[in-house]
C-alpha positions in Angstrom: -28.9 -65.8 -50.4 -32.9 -65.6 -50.1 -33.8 -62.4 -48.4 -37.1 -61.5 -47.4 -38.0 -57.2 -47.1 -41.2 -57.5 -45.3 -43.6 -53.8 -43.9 -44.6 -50.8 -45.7 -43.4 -51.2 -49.6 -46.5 -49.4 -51.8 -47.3 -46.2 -49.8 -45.3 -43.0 -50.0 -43.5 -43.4 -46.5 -39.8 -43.0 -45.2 -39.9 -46.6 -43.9 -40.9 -48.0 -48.0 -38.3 -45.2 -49.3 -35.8 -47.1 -47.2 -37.0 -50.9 -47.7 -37.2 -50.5 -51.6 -33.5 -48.8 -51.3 -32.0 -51.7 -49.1 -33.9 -54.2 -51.2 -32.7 -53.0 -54.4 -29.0 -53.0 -53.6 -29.5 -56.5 -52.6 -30.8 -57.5 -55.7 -28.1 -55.4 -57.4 -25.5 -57.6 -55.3 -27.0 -61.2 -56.7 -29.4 -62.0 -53.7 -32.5 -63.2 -54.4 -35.0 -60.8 -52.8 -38.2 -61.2 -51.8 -41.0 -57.5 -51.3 -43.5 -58.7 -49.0 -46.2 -55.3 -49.0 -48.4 -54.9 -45.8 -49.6 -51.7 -46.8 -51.7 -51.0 -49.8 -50.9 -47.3 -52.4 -49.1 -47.1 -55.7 -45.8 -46.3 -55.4 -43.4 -49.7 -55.5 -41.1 -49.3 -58.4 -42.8 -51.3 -61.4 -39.0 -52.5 -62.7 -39.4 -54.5 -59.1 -42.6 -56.0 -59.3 -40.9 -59.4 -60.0 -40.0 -59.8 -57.2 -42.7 -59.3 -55.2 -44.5 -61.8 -53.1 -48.4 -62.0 -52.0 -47.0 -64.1 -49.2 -43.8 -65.1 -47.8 -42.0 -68.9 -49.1 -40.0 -69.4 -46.4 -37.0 -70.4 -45.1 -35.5 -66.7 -45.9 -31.8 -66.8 -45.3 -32.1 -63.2 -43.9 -34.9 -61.1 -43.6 -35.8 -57.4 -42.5 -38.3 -55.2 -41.6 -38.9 -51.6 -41.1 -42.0 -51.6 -38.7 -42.8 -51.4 -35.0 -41.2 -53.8 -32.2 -44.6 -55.0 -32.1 -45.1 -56.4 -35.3 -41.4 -58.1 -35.3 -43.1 -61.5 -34.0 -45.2 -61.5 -37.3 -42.5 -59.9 -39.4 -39.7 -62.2 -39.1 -41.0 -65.7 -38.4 -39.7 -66.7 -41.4 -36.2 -68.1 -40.8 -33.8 -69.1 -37.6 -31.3 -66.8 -37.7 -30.7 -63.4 -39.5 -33.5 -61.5 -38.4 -33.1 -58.0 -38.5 -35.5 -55.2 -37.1 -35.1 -51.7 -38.8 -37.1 -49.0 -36.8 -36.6 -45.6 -34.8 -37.3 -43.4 -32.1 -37.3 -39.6 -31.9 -37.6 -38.9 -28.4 -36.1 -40.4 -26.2 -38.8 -42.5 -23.9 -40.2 -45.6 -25.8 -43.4 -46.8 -24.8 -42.4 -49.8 -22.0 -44.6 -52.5 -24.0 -43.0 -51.9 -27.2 -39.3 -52.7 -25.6 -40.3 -56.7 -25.3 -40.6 -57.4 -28.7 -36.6 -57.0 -29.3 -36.5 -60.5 -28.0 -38.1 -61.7 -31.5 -35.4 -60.1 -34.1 -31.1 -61.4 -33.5 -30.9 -57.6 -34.5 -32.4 -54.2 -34.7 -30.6 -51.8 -37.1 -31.2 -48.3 -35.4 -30.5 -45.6 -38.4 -27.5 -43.2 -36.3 -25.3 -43.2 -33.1 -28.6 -40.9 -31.3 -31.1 -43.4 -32.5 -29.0 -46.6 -30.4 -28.6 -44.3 -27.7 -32.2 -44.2 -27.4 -32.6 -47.8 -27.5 -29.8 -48.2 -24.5 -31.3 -45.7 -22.4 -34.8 -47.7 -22.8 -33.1 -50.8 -21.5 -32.2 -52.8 -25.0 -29.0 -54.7 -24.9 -25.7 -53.6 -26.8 -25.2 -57.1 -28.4 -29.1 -56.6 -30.1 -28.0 -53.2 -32.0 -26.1 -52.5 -35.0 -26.1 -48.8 -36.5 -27.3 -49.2 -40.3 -27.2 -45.5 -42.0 -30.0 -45.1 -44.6 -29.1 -44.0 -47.8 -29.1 -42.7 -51.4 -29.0 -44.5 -55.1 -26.9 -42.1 -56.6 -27.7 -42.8 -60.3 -31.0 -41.0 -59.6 -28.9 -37.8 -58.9 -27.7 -37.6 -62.1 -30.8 -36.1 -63.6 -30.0 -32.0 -64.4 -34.3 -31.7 -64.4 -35.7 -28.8 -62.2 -39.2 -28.8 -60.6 -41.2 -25.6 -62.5 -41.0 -23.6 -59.2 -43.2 -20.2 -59.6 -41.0 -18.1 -57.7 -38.4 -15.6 -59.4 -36.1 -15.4 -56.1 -32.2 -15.9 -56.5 -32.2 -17.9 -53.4 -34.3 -20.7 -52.5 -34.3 -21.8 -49.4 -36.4 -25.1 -48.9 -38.0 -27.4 -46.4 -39.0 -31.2 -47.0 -42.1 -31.3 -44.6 -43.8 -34.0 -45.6 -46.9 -34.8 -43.5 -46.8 -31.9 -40.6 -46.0 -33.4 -37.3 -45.6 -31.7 -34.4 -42.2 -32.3 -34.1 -40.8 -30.9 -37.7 -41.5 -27.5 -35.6 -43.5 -26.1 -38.9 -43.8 -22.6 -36.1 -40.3 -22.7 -35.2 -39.0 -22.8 -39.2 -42.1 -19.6 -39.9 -40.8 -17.7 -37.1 -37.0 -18.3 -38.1 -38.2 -17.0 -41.7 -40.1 -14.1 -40.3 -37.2 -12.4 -38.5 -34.7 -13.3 -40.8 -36.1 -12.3 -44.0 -39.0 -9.2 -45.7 -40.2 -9.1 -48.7 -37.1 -6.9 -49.7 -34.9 -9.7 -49.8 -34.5 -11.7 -53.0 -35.3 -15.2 -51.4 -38.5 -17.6 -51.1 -38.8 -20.4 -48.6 -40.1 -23.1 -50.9 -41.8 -25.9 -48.7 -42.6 -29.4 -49.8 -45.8 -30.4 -47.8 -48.8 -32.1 -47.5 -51.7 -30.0 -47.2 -54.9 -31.4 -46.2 -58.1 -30.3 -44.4 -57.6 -31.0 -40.9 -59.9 -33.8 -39.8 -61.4 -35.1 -36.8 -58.9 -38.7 -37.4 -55.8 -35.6 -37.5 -57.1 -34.2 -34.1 -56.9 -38.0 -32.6 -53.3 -38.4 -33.5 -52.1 -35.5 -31.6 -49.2 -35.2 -33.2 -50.3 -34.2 -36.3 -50.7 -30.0 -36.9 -52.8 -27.8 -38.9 -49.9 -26.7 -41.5 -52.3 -23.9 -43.0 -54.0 -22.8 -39.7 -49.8 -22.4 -38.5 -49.3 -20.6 -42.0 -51.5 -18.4 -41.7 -50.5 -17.1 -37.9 -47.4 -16.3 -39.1 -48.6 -14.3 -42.2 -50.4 -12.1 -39.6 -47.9 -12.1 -37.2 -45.2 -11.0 -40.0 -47.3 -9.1 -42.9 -43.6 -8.2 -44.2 -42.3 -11.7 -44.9 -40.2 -12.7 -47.6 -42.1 -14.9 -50.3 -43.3 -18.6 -49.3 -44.2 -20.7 -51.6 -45.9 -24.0 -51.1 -45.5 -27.4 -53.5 -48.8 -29.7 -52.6 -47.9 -32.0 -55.6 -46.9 -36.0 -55.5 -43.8 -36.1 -56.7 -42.5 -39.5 -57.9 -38.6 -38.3 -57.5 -38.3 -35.5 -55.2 -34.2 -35.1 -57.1 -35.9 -32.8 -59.2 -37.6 -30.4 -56.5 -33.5 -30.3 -54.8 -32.1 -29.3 -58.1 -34.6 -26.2 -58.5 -33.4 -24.9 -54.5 -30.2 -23.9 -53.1 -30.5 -24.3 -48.9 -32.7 -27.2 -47.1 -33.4 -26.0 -43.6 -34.9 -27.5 -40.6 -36.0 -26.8 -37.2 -36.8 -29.9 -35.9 -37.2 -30.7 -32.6 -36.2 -34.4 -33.0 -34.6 -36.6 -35.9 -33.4 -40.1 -36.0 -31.3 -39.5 -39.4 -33.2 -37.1 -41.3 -33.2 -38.2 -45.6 -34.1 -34.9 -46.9 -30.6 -33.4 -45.0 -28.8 -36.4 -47.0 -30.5 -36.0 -50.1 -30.3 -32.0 -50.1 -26.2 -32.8 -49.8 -26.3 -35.3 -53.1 -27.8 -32.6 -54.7 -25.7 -29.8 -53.7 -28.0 -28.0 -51.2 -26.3 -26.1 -48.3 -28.0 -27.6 -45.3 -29.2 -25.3 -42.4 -29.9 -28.0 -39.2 -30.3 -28.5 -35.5 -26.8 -29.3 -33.8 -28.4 -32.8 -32.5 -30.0 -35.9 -33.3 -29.1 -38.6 -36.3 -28.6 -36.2 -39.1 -25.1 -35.5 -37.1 -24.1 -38.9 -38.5 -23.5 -37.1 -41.2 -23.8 -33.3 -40.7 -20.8 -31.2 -39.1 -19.2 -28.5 -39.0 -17.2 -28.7 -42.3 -20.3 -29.6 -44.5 -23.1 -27.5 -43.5 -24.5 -25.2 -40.6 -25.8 -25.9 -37.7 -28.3 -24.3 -35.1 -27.3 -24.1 -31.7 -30.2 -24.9 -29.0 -31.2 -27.0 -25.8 -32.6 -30.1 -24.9 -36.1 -30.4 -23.0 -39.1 -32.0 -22.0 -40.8 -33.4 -24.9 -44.5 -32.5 -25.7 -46.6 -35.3 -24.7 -48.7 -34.6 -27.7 -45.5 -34.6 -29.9 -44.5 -38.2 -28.9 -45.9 -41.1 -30.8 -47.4 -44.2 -29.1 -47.5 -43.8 -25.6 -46.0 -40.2 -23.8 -43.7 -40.0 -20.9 -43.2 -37.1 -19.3 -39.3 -37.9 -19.0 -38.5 -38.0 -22.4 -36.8 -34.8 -24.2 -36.2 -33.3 -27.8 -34.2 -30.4 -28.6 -35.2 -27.2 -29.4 -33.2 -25.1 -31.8 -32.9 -21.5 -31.0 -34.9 -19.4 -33.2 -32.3 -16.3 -33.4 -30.0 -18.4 -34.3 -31.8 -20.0 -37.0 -32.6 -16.9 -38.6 -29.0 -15.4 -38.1 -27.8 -18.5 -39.6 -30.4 -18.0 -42.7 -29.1 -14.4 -43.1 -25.2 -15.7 -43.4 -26.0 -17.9 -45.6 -27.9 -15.6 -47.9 -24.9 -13.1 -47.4 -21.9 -15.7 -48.2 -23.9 -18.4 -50.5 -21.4 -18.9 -52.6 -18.1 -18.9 -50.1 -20.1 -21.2 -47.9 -21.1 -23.5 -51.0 -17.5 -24.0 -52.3 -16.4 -24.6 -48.3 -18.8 -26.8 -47.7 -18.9 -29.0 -51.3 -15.8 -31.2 -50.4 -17.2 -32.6 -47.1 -20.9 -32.7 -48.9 -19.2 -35.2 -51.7 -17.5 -37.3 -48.7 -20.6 -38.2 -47.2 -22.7 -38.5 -50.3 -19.8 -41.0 -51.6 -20.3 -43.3 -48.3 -23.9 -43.4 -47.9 -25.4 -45.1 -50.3 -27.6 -47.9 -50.8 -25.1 -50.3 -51.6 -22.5 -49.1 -49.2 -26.1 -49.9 -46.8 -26.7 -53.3 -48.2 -22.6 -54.2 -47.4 -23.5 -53.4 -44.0 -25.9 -55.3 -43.2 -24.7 -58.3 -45.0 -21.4 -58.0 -43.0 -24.2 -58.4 -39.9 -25.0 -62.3 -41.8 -24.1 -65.1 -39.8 
């Protein structure tokens, strides 16, 4: 079959991470796969750059794309049947002219049960949604190597930030840390960001937040606090940056699956979550812990396109969060052996290939 993986490919992004995965599997399966880039950086694997394509040679017996309803007209032109949109929504309200544009794809692939929920509630059609999981290549876990962390702390607790959003809830995750932990406790939160200096583009997209201008509020609010240390680097495999932490945590307010929870379980990271959104696909009760909260009204600043004062996140109670941090460091390694046959369970169903064997039971 000719396939056609068409949206964000070269940059470091989520939507690429999952593209290249899909794509790959594909290949691995005896399709003929075409990368079509529409974004410009450095990071498409180099053992794929055969089969990338300046342009598309159509007819493509199926093609996807992980993008924006609004770019679905221009993304999957290139065929008559088997066109399948990959893409998201946090909160719950998506911007009314964006909702159209399912009319130009036979499918959208929302990542979790809460992400097609979303896409119900804004009025899209049953028969146009399929729930596709993202997922892992688990060769890459294989590797034993450990990212050269500076901190000497028996426990590492860790947070994949990426590029600070409002809705990661950077303030939430400090001021869980603060009450849990002081600087008599034998732990670091190790956090994976990207820190910049917040520029007058950042202040347009009101979503984004000033991660050291947060930092350093809760450094004076909590003088005491346990160790934080921050990791700025690129890193071309973040496998290596799991294997040197024990516990990924997250506050978020708002997750349509959630890859670092996934990939903190392949590597054999208790996981410390919000009890809602995507990453309960694959989080429960058996495999990790989860932070009790409630749902309310979204930021408007936190929502992305367009903001609607209807639409809601969830937001994890804080006491809770740091309660939970202080079992865990109290019963690490009862929790990990509890935990480690429901972690393997859903490591062993979501990966890439499992992915690719969805979609292709979607072909018609």
């Amino acid at each position: 079959m000719k396939v056609k993986v068409m949206g964000f490919l070269r940059a470091n992004h989520s939507w690429a991470h999952v593209q290249i995965g899909i794509g790959n599997a594909l290949i691995n399966k005896g399709h003929e796969v075409h990368f079509i880039p529409t974004d410009q950086g450095n990071c498409f694997p180099p053992e794929l750059n055969k089969h990338l394509r300046k342009a598309p040679e159509p007819p493509y017996d199926l093609q996807l794309s992980y993008t924006a309803m609004h770019n679905f007209p221009a993304y999957l032109k290139y065929g008559s049947k088997n066109r399948f949109g990959i893409w998201n929504y946090e909160s719950t309200v998506i911007p009314p002219n964006l909702v159209k544009y399912v009319n130009s794809c036979d499918l959208m692939l929302p990542a979790s049960e809460f992400a097609k929920e979303v896409f119900l509630k804004n009025k899209i059609p049953e028969n146009k949604l399929a729930v596709i999981p993202h997922g892992i290549n688990k060769e890459e876990y294989k590797t034993k190597e450990k990212y050269p962390l500076k901190t000497k702390a028996s426990l590492k607790f860790c947070s994949n930030i990426a590029q600070p959003h409002i809705r990661k809830n950077i303030p939430g995750l400090f001021e869980a840390w603060g009450k849990a932990f002081t600087k008599k406790d034998d732990v670091c939160l190790v956090m994976k960001v990207v820190v910049k200096n917040f520029t007058k583009e950042d202040r347009v997209q009101k979503f984004n937040v000033d991660f050291m201008k947060i930092f350093n509020k809760f450094k004076k609010k909590y003088p005491d606090h346990a160790e934080v240390e921050l990791v700025k680097d690129f890193l071309p495999s973040m496998v290596p940056f799991y294997n040197a932490v024990d516990v990924m945590c997250s506050l978020t307010l708002a997750e349509c699956f959630w890859m670092p929870g996934l990939e903190a379980l392949a590597t054999d990271n208790i996981v410390l979550a919000p009890r809602y959104g995507g990453q309960l696909d694959f989080l429960n009760d058996d495999n990790s812990i989860l932070i009790e909260g409630k749902v309310g009204r979204a930021p408007r600043e936190l929502q992305y396109w367009n903001a609607s004062s209807y639409a809601e996140v969830f937001f994890p109670d804080v006491d809770d969060a740091a309660d939970k941090m202080r079992h865990i460091y109290q019963n690490y390694d009862s929790l990990k052996e509890k935990f480690r046959p429901g972690m393997k369970k859903q490591v062993d169903l979501l990966t890439w290939d499992n992915v690719a064997g969805k979609i292709l039971s979607l072909v018609v």
